[in-house]
N, C-alpha and C positions, 0 to 999 in steps of 0.2 A: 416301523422301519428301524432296523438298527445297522451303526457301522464304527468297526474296532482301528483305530490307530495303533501300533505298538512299535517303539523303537528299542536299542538296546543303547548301553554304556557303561562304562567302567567307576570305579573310585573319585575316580579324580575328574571323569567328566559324565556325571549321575543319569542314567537314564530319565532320573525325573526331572530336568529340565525339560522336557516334555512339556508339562504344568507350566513355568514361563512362557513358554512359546504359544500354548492355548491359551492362556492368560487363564488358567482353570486349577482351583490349587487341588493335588491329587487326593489331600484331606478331606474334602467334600464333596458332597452329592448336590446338584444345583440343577437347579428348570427355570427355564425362560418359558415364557409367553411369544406363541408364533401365529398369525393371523388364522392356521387352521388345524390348530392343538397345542402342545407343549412338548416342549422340548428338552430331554435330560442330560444332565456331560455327569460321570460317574466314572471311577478307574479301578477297573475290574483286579489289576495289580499294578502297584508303585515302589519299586526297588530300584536300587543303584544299576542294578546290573538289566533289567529288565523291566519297561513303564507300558502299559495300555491305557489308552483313552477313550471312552466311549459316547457312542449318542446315540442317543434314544428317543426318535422322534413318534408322539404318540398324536394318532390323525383323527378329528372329531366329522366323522362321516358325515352328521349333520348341519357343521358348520360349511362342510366342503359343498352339499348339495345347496344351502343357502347360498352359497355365492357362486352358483350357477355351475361351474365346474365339477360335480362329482357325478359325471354323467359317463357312458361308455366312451370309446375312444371316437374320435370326430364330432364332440359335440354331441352326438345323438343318442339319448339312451334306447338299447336293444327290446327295453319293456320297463316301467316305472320301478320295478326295482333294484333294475340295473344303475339304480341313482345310488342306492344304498350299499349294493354288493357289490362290489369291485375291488381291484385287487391296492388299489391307492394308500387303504392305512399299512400294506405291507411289504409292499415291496419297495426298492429305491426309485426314486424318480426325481422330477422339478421337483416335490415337496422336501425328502431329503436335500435335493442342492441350492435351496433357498436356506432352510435352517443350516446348513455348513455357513454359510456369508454370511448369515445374521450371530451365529452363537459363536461364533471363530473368524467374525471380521478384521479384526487385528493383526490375527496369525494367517489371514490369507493374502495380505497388503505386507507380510514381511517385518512387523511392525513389532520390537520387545527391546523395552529400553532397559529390561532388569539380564537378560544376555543378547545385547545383540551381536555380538560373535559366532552364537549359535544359531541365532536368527540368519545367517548370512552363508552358512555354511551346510553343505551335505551330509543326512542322515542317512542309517540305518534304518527306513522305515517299512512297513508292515501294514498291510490295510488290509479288512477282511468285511466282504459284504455279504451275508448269506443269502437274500434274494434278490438277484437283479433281472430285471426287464432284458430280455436283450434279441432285438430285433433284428435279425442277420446272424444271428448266432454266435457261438464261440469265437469262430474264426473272425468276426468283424468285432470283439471285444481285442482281440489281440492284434487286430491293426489298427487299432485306435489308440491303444496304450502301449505298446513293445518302441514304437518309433520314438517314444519320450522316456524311452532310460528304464521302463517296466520289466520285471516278469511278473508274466499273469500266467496265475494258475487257473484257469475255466469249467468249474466241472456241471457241467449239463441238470438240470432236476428236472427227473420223472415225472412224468401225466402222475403216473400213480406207482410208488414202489411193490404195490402187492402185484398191478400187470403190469411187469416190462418190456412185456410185446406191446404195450400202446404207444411205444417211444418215450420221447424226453418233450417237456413242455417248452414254452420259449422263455424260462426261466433259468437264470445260473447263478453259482457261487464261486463270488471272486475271490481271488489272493494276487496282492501286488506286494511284490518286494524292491526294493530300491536301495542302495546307496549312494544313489550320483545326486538325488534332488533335492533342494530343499524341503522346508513343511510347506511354506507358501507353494512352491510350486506343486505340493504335492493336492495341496486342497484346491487349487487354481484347476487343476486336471480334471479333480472331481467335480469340482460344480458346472464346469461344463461339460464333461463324458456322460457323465447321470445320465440327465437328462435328455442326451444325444444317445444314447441307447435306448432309453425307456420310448423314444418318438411322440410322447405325448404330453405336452406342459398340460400344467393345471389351473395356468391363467392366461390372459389375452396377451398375444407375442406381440407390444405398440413398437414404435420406433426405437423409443431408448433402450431397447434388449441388442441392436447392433451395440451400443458405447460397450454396454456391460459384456457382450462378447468379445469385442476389440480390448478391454483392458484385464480379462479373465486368462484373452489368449496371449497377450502378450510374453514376445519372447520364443514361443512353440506354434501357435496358429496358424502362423504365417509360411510354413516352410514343412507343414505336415504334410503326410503324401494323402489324407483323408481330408483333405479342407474342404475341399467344395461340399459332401456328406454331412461334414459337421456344419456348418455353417447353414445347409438348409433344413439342418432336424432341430436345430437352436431354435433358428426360428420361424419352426414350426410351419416350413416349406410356404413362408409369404412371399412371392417372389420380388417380388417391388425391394422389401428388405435384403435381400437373400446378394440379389444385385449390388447393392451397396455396398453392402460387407464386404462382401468379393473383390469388389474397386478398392477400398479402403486397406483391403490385408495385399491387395496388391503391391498398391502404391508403399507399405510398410514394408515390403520383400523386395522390392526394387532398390529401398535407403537402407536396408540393410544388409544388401551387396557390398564384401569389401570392396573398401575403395581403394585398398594397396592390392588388388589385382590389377586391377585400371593403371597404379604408377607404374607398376612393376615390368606392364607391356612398354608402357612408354620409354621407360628408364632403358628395358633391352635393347628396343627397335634404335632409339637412339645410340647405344653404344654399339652398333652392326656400324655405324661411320667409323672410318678407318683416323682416328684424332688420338693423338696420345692424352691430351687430356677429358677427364670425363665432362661429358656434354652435361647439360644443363638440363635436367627432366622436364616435360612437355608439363606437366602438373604446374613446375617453377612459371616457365613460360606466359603458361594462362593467370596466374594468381599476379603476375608485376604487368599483362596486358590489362587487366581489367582494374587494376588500380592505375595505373595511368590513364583508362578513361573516365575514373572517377574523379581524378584532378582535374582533368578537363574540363569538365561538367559540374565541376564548382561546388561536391555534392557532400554535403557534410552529415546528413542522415540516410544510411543505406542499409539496404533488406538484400538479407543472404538469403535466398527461394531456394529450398531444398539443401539446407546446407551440409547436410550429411553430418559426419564428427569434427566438423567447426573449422578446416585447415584454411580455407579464408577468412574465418570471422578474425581467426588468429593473427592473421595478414594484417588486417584492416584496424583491431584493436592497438596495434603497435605505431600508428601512424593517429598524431593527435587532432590531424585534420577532419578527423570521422568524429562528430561528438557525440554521435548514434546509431549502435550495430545493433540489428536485430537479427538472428537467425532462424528462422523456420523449419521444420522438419515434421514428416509424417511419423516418423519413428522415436518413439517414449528412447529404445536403447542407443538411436545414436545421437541424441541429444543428452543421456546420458555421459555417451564418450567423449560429447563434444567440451560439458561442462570440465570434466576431468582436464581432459587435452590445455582449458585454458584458466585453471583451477580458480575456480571462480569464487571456491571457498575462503581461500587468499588472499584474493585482491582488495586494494584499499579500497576505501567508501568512494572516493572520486573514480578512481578506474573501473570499481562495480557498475556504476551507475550509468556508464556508457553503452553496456551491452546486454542485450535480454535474446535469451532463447524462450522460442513460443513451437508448442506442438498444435501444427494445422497441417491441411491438403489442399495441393495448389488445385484441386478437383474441384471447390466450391470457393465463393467468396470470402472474405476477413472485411469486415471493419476495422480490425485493427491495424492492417496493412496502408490505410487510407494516409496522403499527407506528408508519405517520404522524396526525398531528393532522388533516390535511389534506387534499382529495383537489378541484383544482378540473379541471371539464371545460369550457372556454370554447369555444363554438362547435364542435365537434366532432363532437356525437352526427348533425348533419344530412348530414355528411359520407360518414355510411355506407348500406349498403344495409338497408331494415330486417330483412331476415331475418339481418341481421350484430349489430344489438343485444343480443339474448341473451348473445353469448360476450364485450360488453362489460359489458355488465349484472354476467354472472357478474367477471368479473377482478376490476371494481372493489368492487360492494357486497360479493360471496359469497366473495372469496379478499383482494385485499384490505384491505379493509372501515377506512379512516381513520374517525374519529368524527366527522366532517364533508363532507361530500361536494357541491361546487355545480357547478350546471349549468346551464350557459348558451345558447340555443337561436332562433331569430328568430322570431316571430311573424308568420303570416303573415295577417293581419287585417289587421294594418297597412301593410301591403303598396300598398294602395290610396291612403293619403295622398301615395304620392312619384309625382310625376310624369313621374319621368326612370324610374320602373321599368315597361316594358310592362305590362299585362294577362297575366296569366296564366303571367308569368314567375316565376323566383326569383331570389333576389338575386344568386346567384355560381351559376356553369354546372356547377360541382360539386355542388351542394348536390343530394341525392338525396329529400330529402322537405322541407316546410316545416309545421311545426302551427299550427294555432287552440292559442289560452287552453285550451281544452276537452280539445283533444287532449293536449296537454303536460300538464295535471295527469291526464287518465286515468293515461298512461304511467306519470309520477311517484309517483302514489298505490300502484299495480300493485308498480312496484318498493319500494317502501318496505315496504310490507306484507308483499312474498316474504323481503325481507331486516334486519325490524328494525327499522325506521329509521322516525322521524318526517319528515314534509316541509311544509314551509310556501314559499310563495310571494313574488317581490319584481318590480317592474316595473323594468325599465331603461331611462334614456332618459327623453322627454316623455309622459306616459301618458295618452292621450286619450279621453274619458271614452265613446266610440262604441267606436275598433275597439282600444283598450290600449296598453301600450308598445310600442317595435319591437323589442325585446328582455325575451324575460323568463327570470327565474330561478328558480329549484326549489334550497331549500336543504334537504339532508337533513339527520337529526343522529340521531344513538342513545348510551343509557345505554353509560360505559367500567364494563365488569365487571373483576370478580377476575380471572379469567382471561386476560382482555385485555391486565390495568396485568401481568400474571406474562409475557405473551407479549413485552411492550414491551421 
């Protein structure tokens, strides 16, 4: 298997930085050891103005049939020595996108402390694979890669070039060019396309192949028009996995919905009031409502559940009364924006120490979560699909279970007073359901009762005495037992 990187550069900024970025000096020819041959990084050319990097993965047919995988496709070989003949030492597949992660792990994590300027910013780059698998053809190579900033060049290989009446095999030669992406992003693409073309790994897809796809895809996975495709050729069409992933790249597309579309509606609808001065954003609203029921409730460690780029934590760190913010999020980048937002790199050691952002899904339990005062959900629950409620339900009240729990939700009654919001619409294109006053305390009442809990009711916003606020709230609360304050 071979595949060429080449970028270009100038004087002043050398193509061969390259060599940094792979952590591979273009000086030398180097081979690693890969559980199913060896692997070469060699630089076919290294100039200022022009760098190639290459790898040269070389596949030990008989190491591949010892460990059960060098069989035809499905597990099954076509006849015993369809163990040995197959097209695996040469073409690209899982084995090429395993040795990319293991001989360029560094450069695929972003990771180069000798440039990281360069590490951080978009190349000229070149990638060139002369045989790839490709299962769906041309056409499903370039709606796999063109949506992420590519041009691919696809050109089909011959059954046979002496008959080309016999057609083209399901073989092709790629050329990607780019200057919008990084390296990382660029080897990030490949280690999971490869293989999502080729449709066949070469080892057992267990559970931890969802992590390694969720952190491969981050950033692009989630918002591809080819997800669901990739997601079940990953993993090798298990569907039990297939499921997950699907939940999880959700819930990572949902938090990484702006959330200045969301103010942006509010800020409008509200300024349609005929007030000379400008009104006070419903965002503002909800962020001084749910801090005053956090002083009520006496609650000095509090969990931000889905807290998107941190505009509460930010709230809540400024007020000394909190001596423990934690933020939650599905999403690696908006927990990225969130740190930024409250630059945490900055802060004194005392002020450090009060706030921690943790990447989780309100979809399954935390132990970590276990033990707070505090548990607020602002705008979130609409976010989901509702046969997805239950396993937030359970996390928060049933495993969980802070002594105070608020939730915040839109009402959609109110819906009819703005003018700028269509008919029949909802507020953000995300939102998967919107309640009536009615529906939201069913729900609320429903969960209070399954788990404990008292709930009472708060409007937020203008609350008008026809269709209510445009925000309302549900604050739970239950007795701290023995057990509870022994569990703290």
């Amino acid at each position: 298997m071979f595949l060429t990187i080449s970028t270009t550069g100038t004087p002043e900024r050398p193509a061969t930085d390259l060599g940094f970025l792979l952590h591979k000096h273009p000086d030398k020819a180097q081979a690693f050891s890969t559980s199913y041959g060896r692997a070469h990084v060699l630089y076919p050319e290294a100039g200022e103005l022009r760098c190639t990097a290459a790898l040269l993965l070389e596949v030990d047919a008989v190491t591949l049939v010892r460990r059960g995988k060098g069989k035809g496709r499905g597990g099954a070989p076509d006849a015993a020595l369809a163990q040995y003949v197959n097209d695996r030492p040469y073409a690209a597949s899982s084995l090429l996108a395993v040795a990319l992660s293991s001989v360029f792990s560094s450069a695929m994590r972003g990771v180069c402390t000798a440039r990281p300027e360069r590490a951080a910013e978009p190349l000229p780059l070149r990638v060139e694979v002369p045989a790839l698998p490709a299962r769906g053809g041309p056409e499903l190579v370039r709606r796999l890669f063109e949506p992420l900033g590519w041009r691919a060049g696809v050109e089909p290989v011959a059954l046979d070039a002496e008959f080309p009446e016999w057609g083209d095999s399901r073989y092709v030669r790629l050329v990607l060019e780019s200057e919008t992406l990084t390296l990382a992003e660029a080897l990030r693409h490949l280690y999971v396309l490869l293989p999502v073309l080729d449709d066949a790994k070469h080892y057992w897809v267990a559970a931890d192949e969802v992590d390694k796809l969720l952190r491969a895809g981050e950033g692009w996975l989630p918002g591809h028009p080819e997800q669901k495709l990739i997601t079940s050729r990953y993993l090798s069409r298990r569907w039990s996995l297939t499921r997950q992933a699907m939940e999880r790249l959700e819930l990572v597309r949902l938090a990484e919905s702006d959330d200045s579309e969301v103010e942006e509606l509010d800020n409008a609808v509200e300024a349609d009031a005929e007030t000379e001065e400008r009104p006070t954003p419903l965002a503002v609203h909800r962020r001084q409502a749910i801090l005053t029921e956090l002083h009520a409730a006496g609650a000095a460690r509090v969990l931000d559940l889905g807290c998107g780029q941190g505009q509460l934590v930010q709230e809540l760190l400024k007020d000394t009364r909190f001596t423990e913010i934690v933020g939650l999020d599905v999403s690696v980048r908006a927990l990225t924006i969130a740190s930024r937002r409250l630059k945490l790199d900055r802060l004194g050691e005392r002020q450090a120490s009060r706030v921690k952002l943790w990447q989780g899904s309100l979809a399954y339990t935390d132990r970590r979560l276990k033990g707070y005062d505090a548990a607020v959900l602002s705008e979130v629950i609409e976010h989901l699909d509702l046969p997805r409620l239950p396993a937030l339900e359970y996390a928060v009240f049933g495993s969980a279970r802070p002594r105070t729990v608020l939730v915040t939700t839109p009402n959609v009654e109110y819906n009819v007073r703005w003018e700028s919001l269509p008919a029949g619409h909802v507020r953000h294109g995300d939102h998967r359901f919107e309640w009536t006053r009615e529906e939201f305390r069913t729900w609320a009442a429903a969960v209070a009762e399954r788990h404990g809990y008292q709930v009472g009711f708060r409007p937020v916003g203008p609350d008008d005495p026809e269709v209510g606020p445009p925000t309302q709230m549900a604050v739970f609360s239950r007795t701290v037992t023995e057990k509870d304050a022994k569990a703290a």
